[in-house]
N, C-alpha and C positions, 0 to 999 in steps of 0.2 A: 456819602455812605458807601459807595461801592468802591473808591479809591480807597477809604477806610479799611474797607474789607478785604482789598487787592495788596494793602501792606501789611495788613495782619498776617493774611499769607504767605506773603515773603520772608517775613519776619520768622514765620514758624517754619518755613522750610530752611531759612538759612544753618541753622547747626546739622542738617540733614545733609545737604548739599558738599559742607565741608568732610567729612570721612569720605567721599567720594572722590573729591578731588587727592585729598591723602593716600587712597587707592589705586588710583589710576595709575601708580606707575607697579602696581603690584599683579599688572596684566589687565589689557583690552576685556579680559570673559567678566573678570572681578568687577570691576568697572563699571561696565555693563551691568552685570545683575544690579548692583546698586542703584544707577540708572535709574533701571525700570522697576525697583522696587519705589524707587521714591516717588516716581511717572503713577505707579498703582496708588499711591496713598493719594496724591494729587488728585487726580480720579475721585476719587473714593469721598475726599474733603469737598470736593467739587460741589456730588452730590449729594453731601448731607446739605450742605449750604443751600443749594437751589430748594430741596426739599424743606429746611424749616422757613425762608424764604416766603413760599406757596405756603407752609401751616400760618405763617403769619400774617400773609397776606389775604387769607381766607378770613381767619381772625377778626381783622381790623374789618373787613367787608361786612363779616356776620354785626359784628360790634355796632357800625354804621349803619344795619338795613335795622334794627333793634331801636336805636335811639331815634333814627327819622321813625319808625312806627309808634315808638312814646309822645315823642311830639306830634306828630297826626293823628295820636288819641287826645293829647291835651289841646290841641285847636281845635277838634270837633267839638267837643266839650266846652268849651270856652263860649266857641259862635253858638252853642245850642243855647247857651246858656243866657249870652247877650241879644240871641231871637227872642227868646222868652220874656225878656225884662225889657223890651224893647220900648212898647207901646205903654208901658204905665208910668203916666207922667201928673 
């Protein structure tokens, strides 16, 4: 998943990368700013990423403490039920 996610973002920055290098002989300052323009979006994708990451990973937690409490309503229920039918035979 995360190599996954480490080429996706390669991938997306690679047409980025290229005006850069195309630039670079158009002066060091040029260069630069693109650089660091590209360094901020990186940044930037970093943190949405981490960010739905955590939404998702809260998610799936919420999703899991939900269905084990469905099912530890339906075993309580279950065993109360096989208490009760127990003895009659």
């Amino acid at each position: 998943m995360r190599k996954f996610l480490l080429a996706a973002a390669f991938l997306a920055l690679t047409p980025a990368v290229a005006p850069a290098i195309a630039q670079a002989h158009a002066g060091p300052a040029a260069a630069n700013a693109r650089v660091h323009a590209i360094h901020r979006e990186v940044v930037q994708d970093r943190r949405e990423v981490r960010e739905e990451r955590r939404d998702l990973h809260r998610a799936r937690h919420e999703l899991r403490h939900d269905r084990r409490q469905l099912h530890r309503a339906r075993v309580a229920r279950a065993r109360a039920w096989h208490r009760h039918h127990h003895n009659h035979g």
